[in-house]
C-alpha positions as CSV (number, residue, x, y, z in Angstrom):
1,X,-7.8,32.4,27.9
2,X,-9.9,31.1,24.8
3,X,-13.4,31.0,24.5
4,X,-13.6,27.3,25.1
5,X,-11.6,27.3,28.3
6,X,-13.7,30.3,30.0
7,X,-16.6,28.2,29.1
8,X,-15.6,25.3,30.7
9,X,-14.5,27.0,33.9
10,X,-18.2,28.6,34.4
11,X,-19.6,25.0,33.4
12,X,-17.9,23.5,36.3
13,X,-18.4,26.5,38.8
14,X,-21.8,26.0,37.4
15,X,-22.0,21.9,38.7
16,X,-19.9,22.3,41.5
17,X,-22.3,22.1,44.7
18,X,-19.1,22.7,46.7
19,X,-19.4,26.1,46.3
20,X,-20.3,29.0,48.6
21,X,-23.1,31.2,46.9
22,X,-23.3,34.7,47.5
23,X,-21.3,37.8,47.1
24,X,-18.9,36.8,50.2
25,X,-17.6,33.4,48.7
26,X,-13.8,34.3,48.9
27,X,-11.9,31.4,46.6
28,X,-8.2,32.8,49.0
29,X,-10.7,32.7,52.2
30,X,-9.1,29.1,53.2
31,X,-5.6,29.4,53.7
32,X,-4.3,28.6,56.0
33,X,-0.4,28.1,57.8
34,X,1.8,26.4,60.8
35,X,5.1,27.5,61.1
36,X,7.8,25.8,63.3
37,X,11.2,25.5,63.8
38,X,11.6,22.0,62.0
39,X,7.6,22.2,60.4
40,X,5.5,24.2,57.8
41,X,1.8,23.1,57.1
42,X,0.4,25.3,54.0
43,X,-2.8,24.9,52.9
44,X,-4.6,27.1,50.2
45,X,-7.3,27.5,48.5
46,X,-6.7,29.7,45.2
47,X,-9.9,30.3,42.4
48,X,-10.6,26.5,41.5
49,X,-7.0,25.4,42.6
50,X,-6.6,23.7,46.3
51,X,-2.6,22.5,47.0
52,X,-1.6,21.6,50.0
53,X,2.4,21.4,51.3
54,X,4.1,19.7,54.5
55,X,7.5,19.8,55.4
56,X,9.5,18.3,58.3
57,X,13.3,18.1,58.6
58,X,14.4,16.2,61.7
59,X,18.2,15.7,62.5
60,X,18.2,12.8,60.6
61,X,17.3,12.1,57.3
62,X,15.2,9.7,57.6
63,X,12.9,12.0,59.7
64,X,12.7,14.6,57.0
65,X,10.0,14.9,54.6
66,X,7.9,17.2,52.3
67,X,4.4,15.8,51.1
68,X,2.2,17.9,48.5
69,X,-1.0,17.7,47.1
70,X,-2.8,19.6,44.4
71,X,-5.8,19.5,42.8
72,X,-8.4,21.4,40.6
73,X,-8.0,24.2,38.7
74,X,-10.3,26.1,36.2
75,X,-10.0,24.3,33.0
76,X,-11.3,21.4,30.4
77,X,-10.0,17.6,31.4
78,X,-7.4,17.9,28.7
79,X,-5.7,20.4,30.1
80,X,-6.4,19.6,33.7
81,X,-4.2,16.2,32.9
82,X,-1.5,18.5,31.0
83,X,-1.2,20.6,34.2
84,X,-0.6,17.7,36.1
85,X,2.3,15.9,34.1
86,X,4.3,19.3,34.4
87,X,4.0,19.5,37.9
88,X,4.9,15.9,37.8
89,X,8.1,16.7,35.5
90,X,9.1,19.3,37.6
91,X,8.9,17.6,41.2
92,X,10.3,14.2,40.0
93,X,13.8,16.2,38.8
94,X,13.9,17.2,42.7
95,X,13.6,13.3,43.7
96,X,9.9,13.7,44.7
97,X,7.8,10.3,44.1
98,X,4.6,11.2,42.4
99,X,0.9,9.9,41.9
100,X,-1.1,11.4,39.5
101,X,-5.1,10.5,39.1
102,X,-7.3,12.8,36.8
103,X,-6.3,16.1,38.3
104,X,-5.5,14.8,41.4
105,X,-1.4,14.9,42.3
106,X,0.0,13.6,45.4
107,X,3.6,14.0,46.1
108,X,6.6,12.7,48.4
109,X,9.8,13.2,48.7
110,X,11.6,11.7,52.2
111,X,14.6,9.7,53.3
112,X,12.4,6.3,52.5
113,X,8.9,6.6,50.6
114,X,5.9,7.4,52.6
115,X,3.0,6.6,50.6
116,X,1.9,3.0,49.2
């Protein structure tokens, strides 16, 4: 980590009015999981980063799906945006569709597309 990265994380901790305050704001405190037979809901919370992955795979293939969804992370907007575009790379050579706005990524991959 450089100078000008640490800075900018404690800029935007700084702004953020999200934030818990206090010695007991745990960034890992909301996680949380469902687990099936055919289903998995993860959702977690990690330092600045929040992702969020669901899976379903019915008999048919139509049925099945996996949606995730990131966003955040400690960092300047620069490298926010490169952050995404790998995660993008990556998840469009497994067939996933992908929407990427500022550091916002939502992805898809199903039988058909689910999102607009």
């Amino acid at each position: 980590m450089d100078t000008k990265g640490f800075m900018s994380i404690l800029a935007e901790s700084a702004m953020d009015t999200s934030l818990e305050s206090g010695l007991g704001a745990g960034y890992g405190a909301k996680n949380y999981v469902l687990v099936s037979k055919d289903f998995c809901h993860l959702s977690t919370r990690l330092g600045f980063h929040f992702s969020t992955v669901e899976a379903f795979f019915g008999e048919k293939t139509a049925e099945s799906y996996v949606w995730f969804y990131f966003k955040g992370g400690g960092a300047d907007h620069y490298r926010k945006e490169q952050r995404g575009r790998l995660i993008q790379s990556i998840l469009e050579r497994f067939g996933f569709w992908v929407k990427v706005k500022g550091d916002i990524l939502s992805a898809a991959w199903s039988g058909r597309i689910i999102f607009d």
